[in-house]
Backbone bond lengths (Angstrom), bond angles and torsions (degrees), N, CA, C in turn:
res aa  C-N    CA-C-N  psi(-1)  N-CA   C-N-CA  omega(-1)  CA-C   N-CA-C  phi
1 X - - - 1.454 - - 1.520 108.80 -
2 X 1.367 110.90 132.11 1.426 113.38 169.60 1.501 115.88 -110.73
3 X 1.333 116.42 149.76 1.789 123.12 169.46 1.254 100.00 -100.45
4 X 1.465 113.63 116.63 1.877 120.92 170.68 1.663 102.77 -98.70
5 X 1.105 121.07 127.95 1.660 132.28 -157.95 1.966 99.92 -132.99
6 X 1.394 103.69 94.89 1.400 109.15 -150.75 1.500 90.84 -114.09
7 X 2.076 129.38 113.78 1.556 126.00 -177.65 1.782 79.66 -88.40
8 X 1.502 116.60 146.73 1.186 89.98 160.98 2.023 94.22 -152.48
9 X 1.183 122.07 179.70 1.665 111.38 -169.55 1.908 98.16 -57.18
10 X 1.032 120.86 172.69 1.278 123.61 -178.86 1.859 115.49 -71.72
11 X 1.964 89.85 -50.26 1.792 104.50 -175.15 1.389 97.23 -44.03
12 X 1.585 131.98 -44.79 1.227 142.25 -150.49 1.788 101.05 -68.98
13 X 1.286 119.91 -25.43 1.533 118.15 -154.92 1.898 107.00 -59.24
14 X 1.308 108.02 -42.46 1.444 116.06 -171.20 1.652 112.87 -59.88
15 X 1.632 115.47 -48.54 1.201 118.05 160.49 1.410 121.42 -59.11
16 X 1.062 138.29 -18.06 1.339 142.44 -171.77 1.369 100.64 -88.80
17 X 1.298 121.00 -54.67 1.629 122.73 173.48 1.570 103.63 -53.15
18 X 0.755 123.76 -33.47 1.332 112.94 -167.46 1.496 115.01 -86.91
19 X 1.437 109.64 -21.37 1.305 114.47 173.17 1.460 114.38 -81.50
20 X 1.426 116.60 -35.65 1.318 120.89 164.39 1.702 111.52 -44.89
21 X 1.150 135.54 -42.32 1.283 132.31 -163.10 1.080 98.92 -105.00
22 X 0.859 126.25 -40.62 1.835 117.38 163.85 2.023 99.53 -53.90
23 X 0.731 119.22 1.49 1.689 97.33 169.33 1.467 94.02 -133.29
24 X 1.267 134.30 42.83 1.431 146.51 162.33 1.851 112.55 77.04
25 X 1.309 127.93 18.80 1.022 130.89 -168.68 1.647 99.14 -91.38
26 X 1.287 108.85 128.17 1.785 117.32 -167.29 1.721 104.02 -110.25
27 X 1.105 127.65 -0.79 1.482 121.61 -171.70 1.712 113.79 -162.52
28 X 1.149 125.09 120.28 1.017 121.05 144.05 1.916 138.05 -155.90
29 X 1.294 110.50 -173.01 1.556 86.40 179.62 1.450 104.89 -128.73
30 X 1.634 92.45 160.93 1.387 104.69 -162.67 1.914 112.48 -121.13
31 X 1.182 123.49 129.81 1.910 108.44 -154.04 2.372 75.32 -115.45
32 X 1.202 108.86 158.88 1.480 110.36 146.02 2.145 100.67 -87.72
33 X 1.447 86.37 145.58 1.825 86.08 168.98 1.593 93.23 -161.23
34 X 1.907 101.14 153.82 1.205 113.21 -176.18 1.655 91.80 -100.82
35 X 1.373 121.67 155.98 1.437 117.65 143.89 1.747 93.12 -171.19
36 X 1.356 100.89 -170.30 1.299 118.96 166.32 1.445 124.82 -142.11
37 X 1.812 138.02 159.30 1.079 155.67 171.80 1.569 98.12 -102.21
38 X 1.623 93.04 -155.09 1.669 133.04 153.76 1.701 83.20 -18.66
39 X 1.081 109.26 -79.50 1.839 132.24 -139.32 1.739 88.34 -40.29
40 X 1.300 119.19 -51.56 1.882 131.65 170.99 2.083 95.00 72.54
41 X 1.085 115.13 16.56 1.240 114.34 -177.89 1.324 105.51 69.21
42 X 1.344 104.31 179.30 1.825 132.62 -169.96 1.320 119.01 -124.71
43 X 1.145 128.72 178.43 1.318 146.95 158.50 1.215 148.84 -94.08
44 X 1.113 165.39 75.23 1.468 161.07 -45.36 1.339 97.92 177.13
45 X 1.772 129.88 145.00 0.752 144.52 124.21 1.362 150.36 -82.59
46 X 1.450 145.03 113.28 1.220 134.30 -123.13 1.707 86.85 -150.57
47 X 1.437 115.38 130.53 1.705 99.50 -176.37 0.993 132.06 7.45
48 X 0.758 131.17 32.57 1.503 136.16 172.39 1.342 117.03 115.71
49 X 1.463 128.51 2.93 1.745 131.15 -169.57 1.426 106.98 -129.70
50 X 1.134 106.06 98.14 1.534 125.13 165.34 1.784 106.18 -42.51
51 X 1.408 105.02 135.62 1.484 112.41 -169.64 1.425 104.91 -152.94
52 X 1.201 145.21 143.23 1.645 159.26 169.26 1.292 88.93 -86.22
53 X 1.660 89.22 130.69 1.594 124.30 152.85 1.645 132.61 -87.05
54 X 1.232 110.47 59.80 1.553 109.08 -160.20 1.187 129.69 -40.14
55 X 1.603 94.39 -42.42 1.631 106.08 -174.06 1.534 109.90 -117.68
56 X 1.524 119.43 139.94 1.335 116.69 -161.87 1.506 112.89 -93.64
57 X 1.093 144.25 -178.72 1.346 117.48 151.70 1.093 127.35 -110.43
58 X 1.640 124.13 123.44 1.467 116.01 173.74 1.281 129.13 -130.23
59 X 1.641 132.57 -173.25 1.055 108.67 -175.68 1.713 119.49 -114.40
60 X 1.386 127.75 164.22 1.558 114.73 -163.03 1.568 95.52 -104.52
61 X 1.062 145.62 156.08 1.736 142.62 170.17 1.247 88.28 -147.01
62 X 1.720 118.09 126.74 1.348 129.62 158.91 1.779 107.67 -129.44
63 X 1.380 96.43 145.54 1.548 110.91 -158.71 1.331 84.89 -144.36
64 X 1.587 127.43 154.73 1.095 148.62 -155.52 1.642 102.02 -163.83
65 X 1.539 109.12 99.33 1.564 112.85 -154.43 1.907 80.55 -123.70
66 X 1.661 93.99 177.90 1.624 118.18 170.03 1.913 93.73 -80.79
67 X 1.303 99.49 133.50 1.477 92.45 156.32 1.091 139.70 -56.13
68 X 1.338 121.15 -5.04 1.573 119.69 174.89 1.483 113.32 -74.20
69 X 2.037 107.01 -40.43 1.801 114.55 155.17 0.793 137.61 -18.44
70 X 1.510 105.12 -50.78 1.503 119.65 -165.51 1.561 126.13 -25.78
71 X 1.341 124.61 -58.76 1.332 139.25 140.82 0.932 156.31 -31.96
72 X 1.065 108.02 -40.86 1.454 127.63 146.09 1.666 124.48 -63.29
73 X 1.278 116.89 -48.33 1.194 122.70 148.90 1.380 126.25 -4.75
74 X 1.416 94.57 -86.63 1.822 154.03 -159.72 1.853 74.30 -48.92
75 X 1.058 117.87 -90.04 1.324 147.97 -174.16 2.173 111.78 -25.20
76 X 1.411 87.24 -54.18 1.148 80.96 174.64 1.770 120.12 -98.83
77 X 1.177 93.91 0.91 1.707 106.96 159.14 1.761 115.00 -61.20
78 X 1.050 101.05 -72.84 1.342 105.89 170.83 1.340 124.86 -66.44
79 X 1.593 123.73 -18.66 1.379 112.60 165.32 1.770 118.41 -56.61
80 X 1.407 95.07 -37.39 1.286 118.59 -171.68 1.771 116.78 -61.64
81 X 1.021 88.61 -50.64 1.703 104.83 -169.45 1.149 115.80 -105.54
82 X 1.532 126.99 13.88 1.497 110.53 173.58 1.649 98.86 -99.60
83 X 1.522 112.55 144.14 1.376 126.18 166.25 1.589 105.82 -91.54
84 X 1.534 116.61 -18.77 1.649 117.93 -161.17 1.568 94.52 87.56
85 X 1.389 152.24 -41.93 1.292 145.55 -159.31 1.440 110.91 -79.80
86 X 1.274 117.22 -179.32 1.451 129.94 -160.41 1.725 78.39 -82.83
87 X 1.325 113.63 161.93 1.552 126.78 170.32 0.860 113.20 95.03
88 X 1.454 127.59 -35.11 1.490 129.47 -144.69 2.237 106.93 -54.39
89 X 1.358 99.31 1.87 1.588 110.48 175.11 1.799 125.22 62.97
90 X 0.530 156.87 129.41 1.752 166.55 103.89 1.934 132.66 28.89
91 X 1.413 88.87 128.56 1.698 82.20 165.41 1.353 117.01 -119.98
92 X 1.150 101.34 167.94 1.528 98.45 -176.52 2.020 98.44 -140.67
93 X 1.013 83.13 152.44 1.773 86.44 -176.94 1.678 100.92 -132.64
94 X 1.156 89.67 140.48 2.179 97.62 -171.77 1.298 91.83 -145.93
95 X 1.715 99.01 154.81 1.386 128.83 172.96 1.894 111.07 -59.98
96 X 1.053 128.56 139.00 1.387 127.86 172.70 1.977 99.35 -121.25
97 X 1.195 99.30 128.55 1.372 107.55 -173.35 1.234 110.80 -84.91
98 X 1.452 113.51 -41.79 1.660 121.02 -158.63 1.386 113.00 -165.44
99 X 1.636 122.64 121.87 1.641 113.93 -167.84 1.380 80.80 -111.02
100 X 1.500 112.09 153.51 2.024 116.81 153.57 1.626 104.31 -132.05
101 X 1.288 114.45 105.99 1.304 98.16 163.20 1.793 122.50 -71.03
102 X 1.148 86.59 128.92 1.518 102.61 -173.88 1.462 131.23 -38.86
103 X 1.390 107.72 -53.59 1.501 126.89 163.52 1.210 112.69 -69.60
104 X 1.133 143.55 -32.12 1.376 140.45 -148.84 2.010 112.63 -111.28
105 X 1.523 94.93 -27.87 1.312 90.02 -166.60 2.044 108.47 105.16
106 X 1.355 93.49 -48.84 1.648 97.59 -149.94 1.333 102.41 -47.34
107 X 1.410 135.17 148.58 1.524 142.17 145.53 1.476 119.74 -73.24
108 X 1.456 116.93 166.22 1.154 129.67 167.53 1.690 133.76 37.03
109 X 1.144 160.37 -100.00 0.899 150.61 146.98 1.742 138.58 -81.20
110 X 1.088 93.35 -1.08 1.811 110.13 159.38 1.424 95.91 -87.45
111 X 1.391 119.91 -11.82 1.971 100.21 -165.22 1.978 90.01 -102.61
112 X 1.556 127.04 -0.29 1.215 121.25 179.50 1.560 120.14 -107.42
């Protein structure tokens, strides 16, 4: 089992869900988070006083698929969320050791 942990622009989140379930993915969670890359934030004008934007805002999507997914995933992650522009944000794919669904008892990939 892998955890795919996808920051990606916010507008982007609705298409991304949807691409997730269009490749059979039934659950996942979604955090708001600020940070920055490349992008290093911007500059703002505010009544009249120029101010730095350090941290950008984006959004976090973690999904917890069978490793065979993985790819499929991956694929429609980035179909989803690329603008072509700077920001468009990162995935990351990690080892998952052990799922328990809570209610159920079940382990490991019956519990995802």
């Amino acid at each position: 089992m892998k955890q795919i942990t996808a920051v990606i622009k916010p507008f982007k989140l609705e298409e991304v869900r949807e691409a997730l379930a269009d490749v059979g993915v039934t659950g996942l969670t979604v955090t708001e988070v600020k940070g920055f890359g490349r992008q290093k934030g911007h500059t703002e004008l505010y009544r009249g006083a120029e101010y730095v934007v350090d941290f950008l805002p984006k959004v976090k999507i973690e999904v917890v698929v069978k490793t065979a997914d993985v790819d499929r995933c991956l694929e429609a992650i980035v179909k989803a969320a690329k603008t072509g522009k700077i920001g468009d944000g990162k995935i990351f794919v990690t080892a998952v050791e052990q799922v328990v669904r809570i209610r159920t008892g079940e382990t490991d990939e019956q519990a995802i």
